[in-house]
N, C-alpha and C positions, 0 to 999 in steps of 0.2 A: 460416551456416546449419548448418552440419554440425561444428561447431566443440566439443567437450565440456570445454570451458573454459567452455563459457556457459551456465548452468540457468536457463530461463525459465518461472516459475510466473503465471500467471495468472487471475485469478477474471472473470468474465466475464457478461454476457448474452448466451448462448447466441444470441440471434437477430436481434444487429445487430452484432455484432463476433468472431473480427476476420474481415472480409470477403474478404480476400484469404488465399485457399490457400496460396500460397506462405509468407508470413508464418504462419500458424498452424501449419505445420510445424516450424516454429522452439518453439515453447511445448512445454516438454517434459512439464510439468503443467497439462492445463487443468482448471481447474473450471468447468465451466459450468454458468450460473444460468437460467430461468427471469424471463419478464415480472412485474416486483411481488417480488422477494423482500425478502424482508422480515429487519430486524435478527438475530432468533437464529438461524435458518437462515443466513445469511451468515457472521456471526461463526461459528459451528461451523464452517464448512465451510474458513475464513480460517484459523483456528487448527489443525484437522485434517490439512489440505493442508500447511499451513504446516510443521506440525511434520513432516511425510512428506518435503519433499522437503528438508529441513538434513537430515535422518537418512541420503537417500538420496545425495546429494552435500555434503557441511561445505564451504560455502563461503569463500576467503581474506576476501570484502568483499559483503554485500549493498548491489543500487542499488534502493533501495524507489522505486515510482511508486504515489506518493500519489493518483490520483484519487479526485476528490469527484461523476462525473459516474455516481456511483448515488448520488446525495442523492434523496430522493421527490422529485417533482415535477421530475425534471431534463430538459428537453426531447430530449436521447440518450439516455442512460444505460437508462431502463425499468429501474430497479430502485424499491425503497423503504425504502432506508435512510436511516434518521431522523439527524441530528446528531449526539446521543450513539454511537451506531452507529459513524460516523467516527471518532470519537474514541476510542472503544473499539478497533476494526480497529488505529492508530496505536500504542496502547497494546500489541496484543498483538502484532506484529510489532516493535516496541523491545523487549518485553522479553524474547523468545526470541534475538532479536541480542546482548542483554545477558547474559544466563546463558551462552551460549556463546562471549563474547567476541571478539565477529565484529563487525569494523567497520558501520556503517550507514552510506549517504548517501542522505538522502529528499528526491526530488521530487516536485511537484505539477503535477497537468495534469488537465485534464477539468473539469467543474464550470461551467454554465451559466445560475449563479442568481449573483443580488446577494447573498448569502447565504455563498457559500464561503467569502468570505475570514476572515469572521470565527470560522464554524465549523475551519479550518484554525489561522486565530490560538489559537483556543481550548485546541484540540488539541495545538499547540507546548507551551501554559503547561500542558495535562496532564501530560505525557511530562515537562518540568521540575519538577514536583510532586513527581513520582514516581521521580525521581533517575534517568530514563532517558536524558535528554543532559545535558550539561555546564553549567555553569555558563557561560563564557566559549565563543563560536564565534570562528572567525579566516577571515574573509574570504579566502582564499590569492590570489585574484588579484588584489583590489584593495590588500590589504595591510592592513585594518582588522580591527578587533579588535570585536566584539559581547559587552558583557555582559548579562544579565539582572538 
């Protein structure tokens, strides 16, 4: 909790998360959203924060949590961000990690719809498009190797 080793940015709906005090103490940037927000207002607000808080701490390794449970229609989430939205957010979090040559590791959680995974798939082949991961991933624990 009190650890400055660990910078916790988070984008948020202000009015179902995160519920427990104690936790939200820990979030040393919050951005909190509003019911319904919607694509450019998030992306600003993603990319703004975003860039405030590498300035304000240069991180050794960011661990991105990919949530998709502000996709519209998400029965938690209360936001309404559209697909490309996602996919965007993806894109400009790789490519501030990439210009600053600060490792990434992105995970996925949230997302409530039959719909995620492919909007996530999507999103992977963007960020590879766009020369923001690798050609080849490597499995470390299982020991296999992913190409694209």
């Amino acid at each position: 909790m009190d650890d400055n080793k660990v910078y916790i940015m988070d984008v948020y709906n202000r009015y179902i998360y995160p519920g427990d005090g104690f936790a939200k103490r820990a979030i040393r940037q919050k951005v909190e959203l509003d019911w319904g927000t919607e694509d450019r207002e998030y992306l600003n607000k993603v990319e703004k924060f975003l860039e405030c808080s590498l300035n304000e701490v240069p991180p050794d390794i960011i661990i991105y949590n990919a949530g998709t449970d502000i996709l519209d229609g998400d029965p938690l989430g209360g936001l309404a961000i559209s697909p490309q939205g996602i996919i965007s957010r993806d894109e400009i979090v790789f490519k501030a990690a990439r210009t600053r040559k600060i490792p990434i590791l992105m995970v996925t959680s949230g997302g409530y719809q039959r719909r995620t995974a492919k909007i996530i798939a999507d999103s992977i082949l963007n960020l590879h498009s766009h020369g923001l991961i690798d050609k080849q991933f490597v499995g470390h624990e299982a020991g296999t190797t992913l190409s694209l």
